[in-house]
LOTORPA-817190 format. One record per residue: residue number from 1; x negated, y, z of N, C-alpha, C, O in turn. Coordinates in steps of 0.05 Angstrom, whole numbers. Each point is the difference from the previous one (the first is absolute). Layout:
residues N
<marvo NUM <X Y Z> <X Y Z> <X Y Z> <X Y Z>>
...
//
This chain:
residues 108
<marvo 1 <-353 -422 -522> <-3 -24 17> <-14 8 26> <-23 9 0>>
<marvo 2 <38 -13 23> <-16 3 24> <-21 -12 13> <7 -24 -3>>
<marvo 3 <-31 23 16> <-15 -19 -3> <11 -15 30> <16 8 17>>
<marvo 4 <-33 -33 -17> <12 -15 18> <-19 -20 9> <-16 -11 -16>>
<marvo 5 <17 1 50> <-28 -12 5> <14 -35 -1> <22 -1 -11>>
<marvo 6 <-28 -14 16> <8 -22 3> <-11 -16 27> <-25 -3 3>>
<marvo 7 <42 -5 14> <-18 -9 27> <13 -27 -2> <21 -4 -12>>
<marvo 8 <-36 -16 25> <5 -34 -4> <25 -5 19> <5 18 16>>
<marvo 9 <5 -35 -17> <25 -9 12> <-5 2 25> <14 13 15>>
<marvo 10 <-43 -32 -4> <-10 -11 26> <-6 25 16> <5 1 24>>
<marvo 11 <-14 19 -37> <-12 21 15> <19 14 23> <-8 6 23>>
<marvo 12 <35 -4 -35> <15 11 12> <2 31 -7> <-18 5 -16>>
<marvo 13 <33 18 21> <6 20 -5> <-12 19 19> <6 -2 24>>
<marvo 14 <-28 27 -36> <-5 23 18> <18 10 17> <24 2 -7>>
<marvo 15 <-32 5 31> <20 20 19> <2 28 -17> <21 13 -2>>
<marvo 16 <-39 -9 -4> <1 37 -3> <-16 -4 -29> <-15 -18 -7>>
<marvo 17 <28 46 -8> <-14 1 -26> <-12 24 -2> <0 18 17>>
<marvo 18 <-13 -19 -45> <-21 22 -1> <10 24 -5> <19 7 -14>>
<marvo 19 <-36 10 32> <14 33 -2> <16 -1 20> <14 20 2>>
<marvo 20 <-8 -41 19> <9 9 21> <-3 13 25> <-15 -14 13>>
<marvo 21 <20 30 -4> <-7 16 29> <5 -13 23> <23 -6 6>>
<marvo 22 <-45 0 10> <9 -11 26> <-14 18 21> <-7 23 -5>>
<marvo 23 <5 -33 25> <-8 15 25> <-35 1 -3> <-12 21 5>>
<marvo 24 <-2 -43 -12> <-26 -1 -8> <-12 13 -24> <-24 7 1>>
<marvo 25 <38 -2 -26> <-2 11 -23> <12 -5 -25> <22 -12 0>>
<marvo 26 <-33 18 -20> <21 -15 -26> <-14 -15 -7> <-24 2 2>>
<marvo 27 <35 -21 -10> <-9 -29 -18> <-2 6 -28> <19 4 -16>>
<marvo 28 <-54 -2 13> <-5 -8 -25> <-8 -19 -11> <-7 3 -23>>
<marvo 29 <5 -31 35> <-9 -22 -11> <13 -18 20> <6 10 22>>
<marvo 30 <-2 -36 -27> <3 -27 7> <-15 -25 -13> <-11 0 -22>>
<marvo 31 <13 -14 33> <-14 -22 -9> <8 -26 22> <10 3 23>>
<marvo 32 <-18 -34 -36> <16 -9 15> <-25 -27 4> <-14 -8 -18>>
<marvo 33 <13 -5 53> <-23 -15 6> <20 -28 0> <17 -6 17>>
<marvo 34 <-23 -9 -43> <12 -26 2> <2 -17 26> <-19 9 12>>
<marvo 35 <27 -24 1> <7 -20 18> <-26 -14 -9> <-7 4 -23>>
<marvo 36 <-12 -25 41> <-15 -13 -10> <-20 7 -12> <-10 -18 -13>>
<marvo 37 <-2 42 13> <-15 11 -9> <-26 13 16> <4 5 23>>
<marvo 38 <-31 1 -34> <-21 6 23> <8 27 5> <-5 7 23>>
<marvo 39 <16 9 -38> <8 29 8> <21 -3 26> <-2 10 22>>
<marvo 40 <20 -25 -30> <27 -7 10> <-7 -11 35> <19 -3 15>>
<marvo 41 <-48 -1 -4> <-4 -24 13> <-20 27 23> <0 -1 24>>
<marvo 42 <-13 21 -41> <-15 14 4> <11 24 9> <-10 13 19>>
<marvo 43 <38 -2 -37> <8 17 11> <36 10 2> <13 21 3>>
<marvo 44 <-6 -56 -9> <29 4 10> <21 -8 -30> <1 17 -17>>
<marvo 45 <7 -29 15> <14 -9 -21> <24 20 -7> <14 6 20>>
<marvo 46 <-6 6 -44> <24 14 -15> <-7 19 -8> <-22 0 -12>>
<marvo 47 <38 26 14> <3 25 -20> <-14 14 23> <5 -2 24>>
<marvo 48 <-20 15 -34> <-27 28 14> <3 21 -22> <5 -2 -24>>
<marvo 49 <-8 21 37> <8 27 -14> <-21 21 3> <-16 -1 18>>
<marvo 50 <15 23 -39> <-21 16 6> <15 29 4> <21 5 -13>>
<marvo 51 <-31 12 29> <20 23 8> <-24 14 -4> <-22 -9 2>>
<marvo 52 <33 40 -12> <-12 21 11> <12 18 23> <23 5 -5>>
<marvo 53 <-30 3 23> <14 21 27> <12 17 -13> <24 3 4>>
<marvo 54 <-42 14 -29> <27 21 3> <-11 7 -35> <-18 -11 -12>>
<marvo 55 <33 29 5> <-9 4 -37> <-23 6 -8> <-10 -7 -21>>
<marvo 56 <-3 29 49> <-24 13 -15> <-24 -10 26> <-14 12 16>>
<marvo 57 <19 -38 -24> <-21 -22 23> <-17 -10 -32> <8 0 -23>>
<marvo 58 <-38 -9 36> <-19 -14 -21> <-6 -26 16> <-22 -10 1>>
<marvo 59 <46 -3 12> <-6 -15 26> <19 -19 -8> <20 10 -10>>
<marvo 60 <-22 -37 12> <8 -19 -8> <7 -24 26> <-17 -4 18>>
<marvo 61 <34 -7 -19> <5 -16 27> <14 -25 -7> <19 3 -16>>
<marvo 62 <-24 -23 24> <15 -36 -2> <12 1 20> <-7 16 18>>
<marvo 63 <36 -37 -16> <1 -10 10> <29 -17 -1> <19 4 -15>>
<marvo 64 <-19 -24 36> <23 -22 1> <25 4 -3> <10 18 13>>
<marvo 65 <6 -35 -30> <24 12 2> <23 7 28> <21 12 3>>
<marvo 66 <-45 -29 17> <16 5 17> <-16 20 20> <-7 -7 23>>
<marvo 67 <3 28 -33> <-13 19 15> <1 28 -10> <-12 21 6>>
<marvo 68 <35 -30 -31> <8 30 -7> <32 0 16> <13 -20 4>>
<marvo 69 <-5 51 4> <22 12 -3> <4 14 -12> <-15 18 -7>>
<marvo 70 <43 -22 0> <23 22 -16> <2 17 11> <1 -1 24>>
<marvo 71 <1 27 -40> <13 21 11> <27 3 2> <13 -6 -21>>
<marvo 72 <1 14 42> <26 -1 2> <9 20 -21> <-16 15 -12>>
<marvo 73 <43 -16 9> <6 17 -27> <4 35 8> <2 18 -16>>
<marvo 74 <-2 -18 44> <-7 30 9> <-28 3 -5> <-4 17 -17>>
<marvo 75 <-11 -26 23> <-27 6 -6> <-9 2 -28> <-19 15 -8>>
<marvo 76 <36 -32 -9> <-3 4 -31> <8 27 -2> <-13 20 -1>>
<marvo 77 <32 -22 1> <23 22 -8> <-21 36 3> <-6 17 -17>>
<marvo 78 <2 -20 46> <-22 20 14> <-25 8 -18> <-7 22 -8>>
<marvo 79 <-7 -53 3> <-26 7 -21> <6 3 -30> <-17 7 -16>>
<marvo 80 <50 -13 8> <4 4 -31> <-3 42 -3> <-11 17 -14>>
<marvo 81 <29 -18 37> <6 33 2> <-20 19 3> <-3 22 -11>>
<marvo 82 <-11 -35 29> <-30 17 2> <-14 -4 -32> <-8 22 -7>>
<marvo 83 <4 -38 -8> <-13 3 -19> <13 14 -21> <-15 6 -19>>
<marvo 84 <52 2 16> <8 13 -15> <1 25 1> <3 13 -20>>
<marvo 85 <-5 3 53> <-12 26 5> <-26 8 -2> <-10 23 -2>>
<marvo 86 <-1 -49 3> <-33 12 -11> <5 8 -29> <-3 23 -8>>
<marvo 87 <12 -45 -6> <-10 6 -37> <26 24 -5> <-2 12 -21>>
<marvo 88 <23 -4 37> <14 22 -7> <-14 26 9> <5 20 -14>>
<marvo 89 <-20 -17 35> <-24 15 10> <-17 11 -28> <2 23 -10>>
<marvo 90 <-16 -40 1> <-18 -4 -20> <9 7 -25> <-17 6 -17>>
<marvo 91 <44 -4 10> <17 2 -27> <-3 32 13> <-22 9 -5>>
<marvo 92 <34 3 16> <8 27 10> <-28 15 8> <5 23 9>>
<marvo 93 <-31 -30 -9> <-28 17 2> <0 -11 -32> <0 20 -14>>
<marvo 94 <-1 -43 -2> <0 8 -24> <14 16 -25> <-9 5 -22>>
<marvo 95 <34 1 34> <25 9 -12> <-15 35 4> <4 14 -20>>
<marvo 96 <-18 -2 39> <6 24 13> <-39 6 -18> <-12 20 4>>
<marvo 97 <7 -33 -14> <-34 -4 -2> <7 -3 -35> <-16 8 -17>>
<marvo 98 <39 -18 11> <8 7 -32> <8 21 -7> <-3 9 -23>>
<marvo 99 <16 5 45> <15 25 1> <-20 26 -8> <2 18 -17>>
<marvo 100 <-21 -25 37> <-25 26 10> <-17 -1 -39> <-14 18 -10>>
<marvo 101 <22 -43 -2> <-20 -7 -14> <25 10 -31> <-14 0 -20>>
<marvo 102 <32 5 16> <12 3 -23> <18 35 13> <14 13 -15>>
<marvo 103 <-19 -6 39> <2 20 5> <39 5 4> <15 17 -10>>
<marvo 104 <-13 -36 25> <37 -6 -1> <5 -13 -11> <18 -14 10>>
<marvo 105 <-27 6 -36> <26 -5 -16> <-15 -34 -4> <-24 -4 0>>
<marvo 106 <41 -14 -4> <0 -24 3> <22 -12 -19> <20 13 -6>>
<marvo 107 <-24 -36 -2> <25 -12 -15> <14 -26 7> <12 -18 -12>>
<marvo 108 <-20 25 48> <18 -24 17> <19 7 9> <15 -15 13>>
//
């Protein structure tokens, strides 16, 4: 069973979901400031989001839904690739660090 959130009819539907990459950072949280509300009145009514800049950030950032951008899908595409030559980087200093360590012989 997959898990699953449930959002109210009225609320309306997030722009962007979690784990997404935008130009500000990834979304790890949302949350949403009811209409009519002292939050809502104080700091803007709907879906607010929490980003981090980048993976290996301890830095946390809010903000409006209408104050994030998307990254265009070149720009995705760009930061998917860069992170798959890093961890292929990382496989190949550990691959060569198994090697030094069983003296050649490996059973990959």
């Amino acid at each position: 069973m997959q898990p699953t959130i449930s959002i109210p009819k009225h609320w309306g539907y997030p722009r962007f979901a979690l784990d997404q990459r935008t130009t500000q950072g990834i979304i790890l949280g949302l949350y949403y400031y009811p209409f009519g509300t002292e939050l809502a009145e104080q700091f803007g009514g709907g879906w607010r989001y929490a980003l981090m800049p980048h993976k290996n950030s301890d830095e946390l950032f809010h903000f409006q839904e209408n104050q994030i951008q998307p990254l265009t899908p070149q720009e995705l595409f760009s930061q998917i690739r860069a992170e798959i030559d890093f961890y292929q980087q990382q496989i190949a200093i550990l691959q060569q660090q198994l090697a030094v360590l069983t003296g050649g012989f490996t059973n990959a």
